[in-house]
C-alpha positions as CSV (number, residue, x, y, z in Angstrom):
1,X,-2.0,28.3,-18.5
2,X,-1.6,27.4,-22.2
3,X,1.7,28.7,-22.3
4,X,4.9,26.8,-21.3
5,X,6.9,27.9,-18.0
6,X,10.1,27.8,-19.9
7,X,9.0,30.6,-22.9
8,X,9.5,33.3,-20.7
9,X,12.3,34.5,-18.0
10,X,12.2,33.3,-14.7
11,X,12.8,35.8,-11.8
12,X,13.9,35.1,-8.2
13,X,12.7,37.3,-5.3
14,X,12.5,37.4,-1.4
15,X,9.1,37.6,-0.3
16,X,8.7,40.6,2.1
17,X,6.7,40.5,5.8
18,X,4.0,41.5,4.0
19,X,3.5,38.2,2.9
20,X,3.8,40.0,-1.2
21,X,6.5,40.4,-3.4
22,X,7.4,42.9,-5.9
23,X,7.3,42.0,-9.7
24,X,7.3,44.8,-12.5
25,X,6.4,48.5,-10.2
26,X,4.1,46.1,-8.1
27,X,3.0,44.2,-5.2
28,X,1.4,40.5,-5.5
29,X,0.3,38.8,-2.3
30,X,1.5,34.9,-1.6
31,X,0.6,32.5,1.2
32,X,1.6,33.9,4.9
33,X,4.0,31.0,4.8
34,X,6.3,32.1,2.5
35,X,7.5,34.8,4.8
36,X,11.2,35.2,4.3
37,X,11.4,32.8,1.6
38,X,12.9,32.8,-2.0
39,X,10.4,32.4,-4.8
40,X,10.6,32.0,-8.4
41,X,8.1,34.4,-10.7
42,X,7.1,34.0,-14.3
43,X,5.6,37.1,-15.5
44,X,3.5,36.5,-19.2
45,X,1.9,38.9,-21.0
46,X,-1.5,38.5,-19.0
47,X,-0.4,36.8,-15.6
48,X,1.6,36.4,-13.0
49,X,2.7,33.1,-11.4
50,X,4.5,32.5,-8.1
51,X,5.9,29.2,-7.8
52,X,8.2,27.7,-4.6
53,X,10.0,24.6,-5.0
54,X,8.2,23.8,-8.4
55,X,4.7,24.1,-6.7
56,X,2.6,27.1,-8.1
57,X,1.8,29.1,-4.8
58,X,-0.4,31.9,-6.4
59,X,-1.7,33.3,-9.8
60,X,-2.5,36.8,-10.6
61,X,-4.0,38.6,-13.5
62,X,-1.4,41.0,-14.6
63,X,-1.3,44.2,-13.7
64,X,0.2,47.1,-16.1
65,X,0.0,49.9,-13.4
66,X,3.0,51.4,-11.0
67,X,2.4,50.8,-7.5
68,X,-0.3,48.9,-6.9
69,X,-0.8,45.8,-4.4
70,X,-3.1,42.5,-5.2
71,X,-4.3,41.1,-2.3
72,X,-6.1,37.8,-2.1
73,X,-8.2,36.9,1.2
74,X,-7.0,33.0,0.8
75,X,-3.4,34.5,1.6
76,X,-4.0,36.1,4.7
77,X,-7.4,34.2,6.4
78,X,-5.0,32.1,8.6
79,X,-3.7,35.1,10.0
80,X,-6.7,36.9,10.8
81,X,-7.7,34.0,12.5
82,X,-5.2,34.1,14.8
83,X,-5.2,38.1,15.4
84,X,-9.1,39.2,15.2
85,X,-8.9,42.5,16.6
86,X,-7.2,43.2,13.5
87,X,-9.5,42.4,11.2
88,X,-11.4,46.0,10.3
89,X,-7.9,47.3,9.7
90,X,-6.6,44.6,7.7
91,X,-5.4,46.1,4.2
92,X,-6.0,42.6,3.1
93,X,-9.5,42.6,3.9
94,X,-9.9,46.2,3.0
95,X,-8.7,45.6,-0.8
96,X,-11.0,42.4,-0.9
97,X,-13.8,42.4,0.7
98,X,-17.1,44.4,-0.7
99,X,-18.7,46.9,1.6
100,X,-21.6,44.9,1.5
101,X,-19.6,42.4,3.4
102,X,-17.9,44.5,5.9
103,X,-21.3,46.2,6.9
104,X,-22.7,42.8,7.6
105,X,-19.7,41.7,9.3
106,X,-19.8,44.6,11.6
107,X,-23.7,43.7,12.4
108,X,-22.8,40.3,15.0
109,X,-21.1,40.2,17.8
110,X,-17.1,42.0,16.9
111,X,-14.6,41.0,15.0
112,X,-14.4,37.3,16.1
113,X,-18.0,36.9,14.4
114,X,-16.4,38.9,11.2
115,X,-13.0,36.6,10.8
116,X,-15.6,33.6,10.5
117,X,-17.8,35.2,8.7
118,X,-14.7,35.7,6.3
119,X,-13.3,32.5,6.6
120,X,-16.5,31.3,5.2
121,X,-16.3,33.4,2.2
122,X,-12.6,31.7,1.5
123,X,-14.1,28.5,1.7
124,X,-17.8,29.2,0.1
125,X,-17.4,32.8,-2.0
126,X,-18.6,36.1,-0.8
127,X,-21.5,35.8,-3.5
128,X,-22.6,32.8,-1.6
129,X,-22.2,34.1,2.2
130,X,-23.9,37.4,1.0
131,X,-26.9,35.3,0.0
132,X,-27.0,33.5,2.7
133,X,-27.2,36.1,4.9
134,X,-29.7,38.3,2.8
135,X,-32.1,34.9,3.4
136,X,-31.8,34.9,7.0
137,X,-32.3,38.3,7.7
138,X,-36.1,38.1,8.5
139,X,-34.7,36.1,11.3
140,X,-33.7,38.3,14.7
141,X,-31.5,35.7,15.4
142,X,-29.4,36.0,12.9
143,X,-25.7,34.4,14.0
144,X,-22.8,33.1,12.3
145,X,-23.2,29.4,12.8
146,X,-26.7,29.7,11.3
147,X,-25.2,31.4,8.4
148,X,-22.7,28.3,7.8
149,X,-25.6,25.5,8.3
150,X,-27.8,27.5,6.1
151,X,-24.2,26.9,3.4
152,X,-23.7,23.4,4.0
153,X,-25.5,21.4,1.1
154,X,-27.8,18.9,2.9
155,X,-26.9,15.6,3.1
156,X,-28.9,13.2,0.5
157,X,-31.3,10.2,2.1
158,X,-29.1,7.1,1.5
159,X,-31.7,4.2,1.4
160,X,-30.2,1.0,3.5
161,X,-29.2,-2.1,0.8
162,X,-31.0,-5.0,2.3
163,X,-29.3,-7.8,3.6
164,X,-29.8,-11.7,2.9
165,X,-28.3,-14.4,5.2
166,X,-27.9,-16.8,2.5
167,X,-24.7,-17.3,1.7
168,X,-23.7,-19.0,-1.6
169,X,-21.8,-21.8,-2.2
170,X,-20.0,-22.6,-4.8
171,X,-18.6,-25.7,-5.5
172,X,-14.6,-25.7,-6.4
């Protein structure tokens, strides 16, 4: 953000139970934990920042249209973790996610399977996840945990330092 916070006006709004808030005709999604909560947004000419206390809590690209809602997964991931059953349904997820996605998530074992399988595009990227699971598909085994351990960068050999029992002595 090039631009300095104080150039431009600074608005106050409620954030609703949707976990967004309404700036200029639309909706911008913030952490679930700002529920209720009074936040300041600075609107420039091509984003939007939400900031609480003087901590940025999201940025958005800005958008021009009337009525439209920007979700981010991020936001709502803590959620859906706690309330699975929802998670086909989920607007959230719906706005979010590709197809490509939701297909595989439907593939494993319900929707506990796809909220992990989410949360590990949160952490990862869906470009990643998708990849991952394009790889293992040859397998008929295919479950989430192999997904994530086929993710996790393996760990490099660390070669031991050798240790002397000498110990030097200096004379002071």
């Amino acid at each position: 953000m090039a631009l300095s916070l104080l150039m431009f006006p600074l608005f106050i709004y409620k954030v609703d139970t949707f976990s967004t808030v309404k700036f200029d005709y639309n909706y911008y999604s913030v952490p679930i934990n700002y529920v209720g909560k009074d936040i300041s947004i600075k609107g420039f000419g091509n984003e939007v920042v939400m900031i609480h206390k003087r901590v940025q809590i999201a940025e958005y690209p800005r958008c021009y249209g009337r009525g439209d809602t920007k979700y981010k997964l991020e936001h709502y991931i803590d959620l859906i973790e706690r309330r699975p059953r929802s998670v086909f349904n989920a607007k959230p997820v719906k706005s979010t996610v590709s197809s490509q996605l939701l297909e595989i998530g439907k593939q494993p074992s319900g929707p506990k399977d796809m909220v992990k399988l989410l949360r590990l595009c949160v952490d990862y990227g869906e470009d990643k996840v998708i990849a991952a699971v394009e790889g293992l598909k040859v397998r008929q085994d295919l479950s989430i945990e192999l997904v994530r351990s086929s993710l996790i960068p393996p760990v490099p050999d660390i070669k031991p330092i050798p240790l002397t029992n000498e110990i030097k002595s200096s004379n002071c």
